[in-house]
N, C-alpha and C positions, 0 to 999 in steps of 0.2 A: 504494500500500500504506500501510497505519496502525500503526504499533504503539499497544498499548490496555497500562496499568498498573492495576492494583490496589493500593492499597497499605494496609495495615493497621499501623496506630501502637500504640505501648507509652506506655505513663504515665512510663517511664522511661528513655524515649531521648529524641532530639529531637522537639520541637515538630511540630504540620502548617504551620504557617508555615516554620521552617525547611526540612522537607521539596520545600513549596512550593517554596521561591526555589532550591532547590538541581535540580529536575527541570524550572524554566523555563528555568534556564541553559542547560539541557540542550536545550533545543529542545522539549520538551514545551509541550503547552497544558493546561489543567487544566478539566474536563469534567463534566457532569453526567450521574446514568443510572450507567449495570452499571459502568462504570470510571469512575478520577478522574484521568486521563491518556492525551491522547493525542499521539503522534508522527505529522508526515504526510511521510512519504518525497520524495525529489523521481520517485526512478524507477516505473513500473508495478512492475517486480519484482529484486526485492532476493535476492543469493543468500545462500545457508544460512549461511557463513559470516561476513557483514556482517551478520547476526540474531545471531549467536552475540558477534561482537565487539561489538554492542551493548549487547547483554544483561552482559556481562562490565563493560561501560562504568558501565552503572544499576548493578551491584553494588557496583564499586568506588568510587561518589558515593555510596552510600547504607549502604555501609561504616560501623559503629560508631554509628550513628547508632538502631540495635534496631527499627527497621521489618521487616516484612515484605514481600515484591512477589511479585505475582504478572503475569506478563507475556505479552502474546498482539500474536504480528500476522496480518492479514489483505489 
């Protein structure tokens, strides 16, 4: 499984650079194409709520920061 990021930046929050270093930390790889991040799972399938806890994780990194994300896995 993948999780896939989208993120859309403000002029008045952090940087895409900062951005950057803060979602490779994270384990993201950063991607060209429909998204600008992607997560690669280690298991075939991941339940509902390790999607939710993760999802919870990206918010709370990217906290105060005035991005937006949009987040998909597959």
């Amino acid at each position: 499984m993948k999780t896939y990021l989208q993120i859309l930046v403000n002029s008045e929050g952090s940087s895409p650079s900062e951005i950057k270093s803060i979602l490779l930390n994270m384990g993201f790889k950063a991607t060209k194409g429909n998204y600008d991040f992607v997560y690669g799972w280690n298991e075939e399938s991941v339940s509902i709520e390790e999607l939710v806890w993760f999802a919870d994780k990206v918010h709370s990194a990217l906290k105060d920061s005035k991005v937006y994300f949009s987040i998909e896995t597959i």
